[in-house]
N, C-alpha and C positions, 0 to 999 in steps of 0.2 A: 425228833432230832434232825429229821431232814431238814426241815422247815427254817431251822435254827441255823444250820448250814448254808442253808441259801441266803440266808437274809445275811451273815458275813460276808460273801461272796459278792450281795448284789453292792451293799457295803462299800468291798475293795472297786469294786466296776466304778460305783458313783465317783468315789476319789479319784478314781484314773489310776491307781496305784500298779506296777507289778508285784509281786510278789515279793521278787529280789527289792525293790523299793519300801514296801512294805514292810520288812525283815529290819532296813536299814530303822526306818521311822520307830522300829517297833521296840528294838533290841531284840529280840528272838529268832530263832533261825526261823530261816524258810520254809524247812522241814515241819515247823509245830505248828507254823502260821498254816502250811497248806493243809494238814494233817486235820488240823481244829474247821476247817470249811468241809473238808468231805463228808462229815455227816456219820460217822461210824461210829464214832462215841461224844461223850461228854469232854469237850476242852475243860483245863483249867479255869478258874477264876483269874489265875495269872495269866495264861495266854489270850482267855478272852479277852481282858479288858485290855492288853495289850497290841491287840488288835485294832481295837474299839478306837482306842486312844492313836494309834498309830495312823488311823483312816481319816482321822480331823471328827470321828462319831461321838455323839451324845452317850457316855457312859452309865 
């Protein structure tokens, strides 16, 4: 899971994205997007790919 987390995170780095920018791209609050990188559980399949899709990433 960690691993899974990083690789969102390095993700948002590669985009240059904030978080708050990120949210904007993504529709999803900041809350889920940051929440979905820490690594603590499983994101959704809805926040993940929202994420994915929000960073410009190959879903």
């Amino acid at each position: 899971m960690a691993e899974f987390a990083q690789e969102l995170r390095n993700l948002r780095e590669l985009a240059g994205l904030t978080y708050r920018e990120l949210a904007q791209r993504a529709h999803f609050s900041l809350g889920a997007l940051s929440t979905a990188a820490q690594g603590k559980r499983v994101p959704s399949w809805e926040v993940t790919q929202a994420y994915v899709r929000g960073c410009g990433g190959d879903e």
